[in-house]
N, C-alpha and C positions, 0 to 999 in steps of 0.2 A: 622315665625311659632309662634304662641301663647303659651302661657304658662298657664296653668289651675294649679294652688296649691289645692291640694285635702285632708282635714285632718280628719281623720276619724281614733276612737282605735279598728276597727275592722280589724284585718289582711285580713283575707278571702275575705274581700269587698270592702279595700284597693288596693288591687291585682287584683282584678278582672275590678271594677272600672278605675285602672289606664289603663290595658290592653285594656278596649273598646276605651278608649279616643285616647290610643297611634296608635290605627288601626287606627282614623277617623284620624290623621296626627296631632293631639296636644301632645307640648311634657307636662310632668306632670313632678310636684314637688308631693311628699306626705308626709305626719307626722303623728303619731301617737296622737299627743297628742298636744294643744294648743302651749306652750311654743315650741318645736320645728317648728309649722305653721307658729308662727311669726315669728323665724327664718329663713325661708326659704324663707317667703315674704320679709323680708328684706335684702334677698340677690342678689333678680334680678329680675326683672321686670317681676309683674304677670300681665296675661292678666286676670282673672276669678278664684274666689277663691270658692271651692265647700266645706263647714263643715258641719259636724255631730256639732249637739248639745250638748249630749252628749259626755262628751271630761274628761278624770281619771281625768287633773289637772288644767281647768275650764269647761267653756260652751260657745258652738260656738258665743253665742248672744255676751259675754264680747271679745271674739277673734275678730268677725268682727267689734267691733267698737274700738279693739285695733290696728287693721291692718287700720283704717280709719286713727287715732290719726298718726300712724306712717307716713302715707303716705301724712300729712299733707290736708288730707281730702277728698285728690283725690275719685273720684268718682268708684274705683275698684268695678266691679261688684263681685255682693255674690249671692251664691245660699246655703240654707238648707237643706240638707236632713238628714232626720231621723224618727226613728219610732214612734214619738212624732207626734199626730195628732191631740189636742186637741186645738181650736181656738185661744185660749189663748197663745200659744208656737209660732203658725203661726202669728196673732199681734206681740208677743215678735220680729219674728225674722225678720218682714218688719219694725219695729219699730228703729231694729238696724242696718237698711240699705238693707236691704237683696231685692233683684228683685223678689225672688220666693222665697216660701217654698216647698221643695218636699217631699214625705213618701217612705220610704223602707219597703217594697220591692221595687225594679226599674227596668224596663227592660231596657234593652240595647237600644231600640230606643225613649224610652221617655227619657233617660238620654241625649241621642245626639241632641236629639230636642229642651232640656233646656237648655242647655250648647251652641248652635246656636243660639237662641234666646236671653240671657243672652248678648254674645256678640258681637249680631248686634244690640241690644238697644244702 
C-alpha cells in the first residue's frame, strides 16, 4: 500500500482530502503544519508527498526541499496545491522539485488523477 503524506493548515480540507485518498486504498499521513510534515516523512517511508504552500510555520517550497535534504535526495515525488496561482509560485514550486502544481479548489477526481500520475512517473 502506498503512503501519500498530506500537509496542509486547513482542517476542513485536511479531512476531507485524506478521506478521498483513504477510499481510493492509499493509506495518508497528514500535518498541519511544516515542522510536523517533516516529521512524519521521516518516520516511514513516503510514497508521495501532497503540500500546501502556505504552511503557519514555513512554506511548502522550503518543506519539500527540506524533505529532499533529508531523504538524501531521493527523488520522492511532490505535488502543490494551493490557492496560489500566480506563475511565479507554480515556477517556485517545480523549481523546488515539485511534478505538478495543483489549485484549490480540487475535486475529488482531479485530485486522484494527480496523485496516480505523480506516482506512476
Amino acid at each position: 500500500m502506498k503512503t501519500i503524506l498530506l500537509v496542509d493548515d486547513e482542517p476542513d480540507f485536511l479531512e476531507g482530502a485524506r478521506r478521498i485518498l483513504e477510499s481510493a486504498g492509499y493509506r495518508v499521513l497528514t500535518a498541519p503544519d511544516a515542522r510536523s510534515g517533516l516529521e512524519a516523512a521521516r518516520k516511514g517511508p513516503v510514497s508521495l508527498a501532497v503540500l500546501d504552500v502556505n504552511l503557519p510555520d514555513s512554506d511548502g517550497f522550503n518543506l519539500c526541499r527540506e524533505i529532499r535534504v533529508q531523504n538524501d535526495g531521493t527523488d520522492l515525488p511532490v505535488l502543490f496545491l494551493s490557492v496560489r496561482r500566480e506563475m511565479r509560485d507554480i515556477l517556485s514550486g517545480i523549481a523546488a522539485g515539485a511534478r505538478d502544481f495543483l489549485t484549490k479548489p480540487i475535486g475529488k477526481s482531479a485530485l486522484l488523477t494527480a496523485v496516480d500520475r505523480a506516482l506512476a512517473a
